[in-house]
C-alpha positions in Angstrom: -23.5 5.9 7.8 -21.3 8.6 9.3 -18.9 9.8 7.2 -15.8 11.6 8.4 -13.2 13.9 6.0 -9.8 14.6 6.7 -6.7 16.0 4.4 -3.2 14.7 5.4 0.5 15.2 4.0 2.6 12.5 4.8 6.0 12.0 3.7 7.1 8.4 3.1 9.6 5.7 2.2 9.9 3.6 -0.5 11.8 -0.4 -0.2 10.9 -0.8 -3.9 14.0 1.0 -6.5 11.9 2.7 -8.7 10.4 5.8 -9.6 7.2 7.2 -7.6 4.4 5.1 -8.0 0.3 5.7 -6.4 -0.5 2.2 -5.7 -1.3 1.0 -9.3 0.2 4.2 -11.3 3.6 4.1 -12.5 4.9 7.7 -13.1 8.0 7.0 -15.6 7.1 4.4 -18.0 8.9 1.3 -18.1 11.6 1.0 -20.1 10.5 -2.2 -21.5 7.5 -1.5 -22.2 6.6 -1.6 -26.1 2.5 -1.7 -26.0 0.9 0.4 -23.2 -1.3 -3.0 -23.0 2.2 -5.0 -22.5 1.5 -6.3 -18.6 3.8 -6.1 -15.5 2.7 -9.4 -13.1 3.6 -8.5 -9.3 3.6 -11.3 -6.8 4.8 -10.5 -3.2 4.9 -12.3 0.2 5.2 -10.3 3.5 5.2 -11.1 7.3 5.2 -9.1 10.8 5.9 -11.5 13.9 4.0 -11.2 17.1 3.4 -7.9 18.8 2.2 -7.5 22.5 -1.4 -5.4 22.1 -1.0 -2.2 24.8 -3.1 -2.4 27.4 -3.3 -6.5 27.5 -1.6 -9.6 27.4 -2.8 -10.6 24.1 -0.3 -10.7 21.0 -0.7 -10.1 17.2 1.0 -11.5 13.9 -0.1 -11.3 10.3 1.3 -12.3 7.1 -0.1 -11.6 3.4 -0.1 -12.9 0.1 -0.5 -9.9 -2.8 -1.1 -10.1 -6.6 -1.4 -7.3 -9.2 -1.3 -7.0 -12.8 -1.1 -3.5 -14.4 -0.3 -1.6 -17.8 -0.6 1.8 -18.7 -4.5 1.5 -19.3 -5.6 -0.4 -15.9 -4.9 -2.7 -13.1 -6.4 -5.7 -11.5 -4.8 -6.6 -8.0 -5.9 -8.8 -4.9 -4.4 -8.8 -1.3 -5.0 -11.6 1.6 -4.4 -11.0 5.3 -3.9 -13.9 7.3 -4.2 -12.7 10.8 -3.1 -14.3 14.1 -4.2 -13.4 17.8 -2.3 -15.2 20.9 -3.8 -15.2 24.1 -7.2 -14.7 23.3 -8.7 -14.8 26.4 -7.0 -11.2 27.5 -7.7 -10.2 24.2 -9.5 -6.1 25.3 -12.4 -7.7 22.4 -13.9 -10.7 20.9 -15.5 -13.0 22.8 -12.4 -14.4 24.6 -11.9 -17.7 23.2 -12.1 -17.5 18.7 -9.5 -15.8 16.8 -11.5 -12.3 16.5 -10.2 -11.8 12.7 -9.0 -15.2 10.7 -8.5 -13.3 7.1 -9.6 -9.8 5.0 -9.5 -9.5 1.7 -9.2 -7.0 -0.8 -10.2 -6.7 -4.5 -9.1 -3.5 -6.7 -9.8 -2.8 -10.3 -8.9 0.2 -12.0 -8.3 2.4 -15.3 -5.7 5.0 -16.1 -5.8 7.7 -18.5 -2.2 9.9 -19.1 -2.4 13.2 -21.9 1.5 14.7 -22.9 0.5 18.4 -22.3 4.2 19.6 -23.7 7.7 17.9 -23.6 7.9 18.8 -20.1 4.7 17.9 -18.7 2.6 14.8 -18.4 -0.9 14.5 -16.5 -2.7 11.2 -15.3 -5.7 10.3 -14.2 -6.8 7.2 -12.7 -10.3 5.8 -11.4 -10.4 2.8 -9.1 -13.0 1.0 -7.3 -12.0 -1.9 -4.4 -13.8 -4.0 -1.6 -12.4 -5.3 1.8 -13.9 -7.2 3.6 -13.5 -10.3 6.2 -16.5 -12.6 5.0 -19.1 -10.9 3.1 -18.6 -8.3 0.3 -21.7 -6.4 1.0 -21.2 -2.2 2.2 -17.3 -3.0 1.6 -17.1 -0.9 -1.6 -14.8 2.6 -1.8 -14.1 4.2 -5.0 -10.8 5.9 -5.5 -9.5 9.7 -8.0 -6.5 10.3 -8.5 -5.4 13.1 -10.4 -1.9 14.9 -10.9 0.7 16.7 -13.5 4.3 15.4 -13.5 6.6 18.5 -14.4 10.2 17.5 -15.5 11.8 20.1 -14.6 15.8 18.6 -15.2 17.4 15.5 -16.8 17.5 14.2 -13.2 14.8 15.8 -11.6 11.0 15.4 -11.8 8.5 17.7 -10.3 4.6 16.1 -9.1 2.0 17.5 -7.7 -2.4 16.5 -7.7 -4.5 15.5 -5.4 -6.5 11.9 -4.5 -10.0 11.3 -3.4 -11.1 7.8 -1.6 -14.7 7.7 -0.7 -15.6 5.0 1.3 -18.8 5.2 3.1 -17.3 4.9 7.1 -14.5 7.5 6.4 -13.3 9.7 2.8 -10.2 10.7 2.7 -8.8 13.6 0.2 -4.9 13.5 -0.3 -2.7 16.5 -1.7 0.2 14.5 -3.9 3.5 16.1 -3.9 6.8 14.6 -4.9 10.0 15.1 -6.4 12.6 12.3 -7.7 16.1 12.4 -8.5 17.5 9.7 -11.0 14.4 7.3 -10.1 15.4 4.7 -12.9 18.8 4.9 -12.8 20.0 1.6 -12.8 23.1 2.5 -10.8 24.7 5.3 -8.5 22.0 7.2 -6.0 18.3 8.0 -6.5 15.9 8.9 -4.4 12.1 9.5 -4.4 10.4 12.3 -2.0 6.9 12.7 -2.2 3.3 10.7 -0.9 2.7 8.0 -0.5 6.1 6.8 -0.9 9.7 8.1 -0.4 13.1 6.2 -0.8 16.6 6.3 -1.1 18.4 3.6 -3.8 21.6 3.3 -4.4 22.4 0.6 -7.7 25.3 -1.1 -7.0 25.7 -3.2 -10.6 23.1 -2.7 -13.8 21.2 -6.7 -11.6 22.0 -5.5 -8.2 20.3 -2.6 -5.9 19.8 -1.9 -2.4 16.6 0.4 -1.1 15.9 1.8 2.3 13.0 3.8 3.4 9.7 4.0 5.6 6.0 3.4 4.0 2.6 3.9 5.5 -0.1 1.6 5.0 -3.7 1.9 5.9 -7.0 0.2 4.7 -11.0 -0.1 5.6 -12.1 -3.3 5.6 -15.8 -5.0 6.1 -16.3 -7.3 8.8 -18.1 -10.3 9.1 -21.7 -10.0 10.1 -21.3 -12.5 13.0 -17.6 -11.2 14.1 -17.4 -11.2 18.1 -16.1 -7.5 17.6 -18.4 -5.6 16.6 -21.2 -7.3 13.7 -21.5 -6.2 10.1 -19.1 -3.2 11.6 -15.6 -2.0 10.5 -11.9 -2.4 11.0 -9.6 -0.1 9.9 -5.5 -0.8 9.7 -2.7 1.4 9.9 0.6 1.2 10.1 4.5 2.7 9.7 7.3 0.4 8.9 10.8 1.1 8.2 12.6 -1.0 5.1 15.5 -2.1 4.3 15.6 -4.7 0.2 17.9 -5.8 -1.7 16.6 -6.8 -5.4 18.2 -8.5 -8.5 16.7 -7.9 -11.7 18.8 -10.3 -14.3 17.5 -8.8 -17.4 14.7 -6.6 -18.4 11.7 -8.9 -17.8 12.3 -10.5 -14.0 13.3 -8.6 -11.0 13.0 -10.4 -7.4 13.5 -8.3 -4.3 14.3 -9.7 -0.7 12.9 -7.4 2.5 13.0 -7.0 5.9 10.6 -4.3 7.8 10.5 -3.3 11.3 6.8 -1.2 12.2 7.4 1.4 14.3 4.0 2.0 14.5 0.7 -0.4 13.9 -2.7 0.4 15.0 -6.0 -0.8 14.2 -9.6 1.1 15.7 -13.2 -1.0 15.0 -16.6 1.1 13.8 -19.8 -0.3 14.5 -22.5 -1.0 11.6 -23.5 2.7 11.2 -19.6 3.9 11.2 -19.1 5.1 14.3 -15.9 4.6 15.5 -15.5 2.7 19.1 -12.1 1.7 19.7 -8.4 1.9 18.8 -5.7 -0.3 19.7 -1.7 -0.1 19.2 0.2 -3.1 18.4 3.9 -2.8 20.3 6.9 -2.4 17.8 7.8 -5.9 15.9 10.0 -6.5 12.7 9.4 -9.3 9.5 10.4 -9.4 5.8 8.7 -11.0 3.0 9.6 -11.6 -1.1 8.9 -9.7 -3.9 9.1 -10.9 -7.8 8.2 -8.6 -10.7 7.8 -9.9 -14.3 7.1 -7.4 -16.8 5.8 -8.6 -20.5 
């Protein structure tokens, strides 16, 4: 398989109101919390309505479905894409008649390990392993390091900085991690989150009530099916920029529900044949959606 390396700094926004988090790792514990095995449920729903495809008349839409369960040890978490293709005739691949990609999936499992180094340091550690795929599971593994000291360097302010290593066997990716939060668990007034992958800006208008606003990045490698009519036992690879706006409720310390809407700026996906060589790209034209989150912690 060809393997291709690359180092990127990206500065992001967060929708969700709380402090920095690396996909599974929270970095301030949760007030709640009284066990470190006490588990936080996540259930979210999200959609993107139809996009033209540059270059063709064809159109895309997707929606998915997301569950994760975490707690200061580990995390568990599966994701469903249900993607939709109009026009599929002047589609620029597939064979021209079947939806090129009905569904990926992805499965994620993971531990974490955090050491106190002083009263003003913390570092974590986290090992994760995940496959996405569209059919079959096989050559869809990546394992994912993650590794980074949190400095707190004022009452308000809370330095980070590490670095992340995803191997997958298509294309590896190493990360730097730098951030910096202000307030990030207030309940009310301003806070903000700077830093990768996420960066927002919260304001809490009552102790239940809080709106977010920011811009995320997503991108994934997923398996696809070893008859697809794009390119067999091959590759597709997602990514995407969306700008956010929520507005989420939490009632008392256990629930929290969030409400959404997104508008992506930028989503592109590229296809790599069996023995990861990358053959196309295409960009999906800007489109907007929304979608519900709900957060119950134990």
């Amino acid at each position: 398989m060809g393997r291709r390396y690359s180092i990127r700094l990206a500065w992001m926004l967060s929708l969700w109101p709380f402090w920095f988090s690396l996909s599974n790792v929270s970095i301030a514990d949760t007030p709640s919390q009284t066990s470190p095995f006490d588990p936080k449920v996540t259930l979210e729903y999200g959609f993107l309505n139809q996009g033209g495809i540059q270059g063709s008349n064809g159109k895309f839409s997707d929606h998915f479905y997301d569950f994760q369960i975490q707690n200061a040890v580990g995390y568990f978490g599966y994701t469903q894409w249900n993607l939709d293709w109009y026009n599929a005739e002047q589609l620029p691949f597939g064979n021209g008649q079947d939806q090129p990609i009905n569904h990926l999936h992805k499965l994620k499992l993971g531990g974490k390990l955090g050491k106190r180094l002083n009263d003003r340091m913390r570092w974590i550690n986290v090992i994760g392993a995940s496959s996405a795929y569209e059919a079959e599971m096989e050559d869809s593994y990546s394992v994912n390091l993650r590794s980074f000291v949190m400095y707190q360097y004022h009452s308000d302010v809370t330095l980070l900085a590490g670095a992340m290593y995803n191997y997958h066997s298509v294309r590896s990716r190493l990360y730097p991690i730098v951030g910096a939060s202000y307030r990030a668990n207030a309940k009310q007034g301003v806070s903000a989150v700077i830093g990768f992958p996420r960066l927002f800006v919260a304001y809490g208008l009552t102790e239940q009530w809080k709106v977010s606003s920011g811009i995320s990045y997503r991108q994934f490698m997923a398996k696809l099916a070893n008859d697809s009519s794009i390119e067999p036992q091959g590759y597709v690879e997602l990514q995407s920029w969306k700008g956010d706006v929520m507005v989420s409720f939490q009632p008392d310390a256990h629930w929290r529900v969030g409400v959404f809407g997104h508008y992506s700026a930028d989503y592109r996906f590229a296809f790599y044949n069996r023995e990861g060589i990358r053959q196309d790209q295409y960009k999906v034209q800007p489109s907007w959606g929304g979608g519900l989150k709900l957060d119950y912690q134990f």
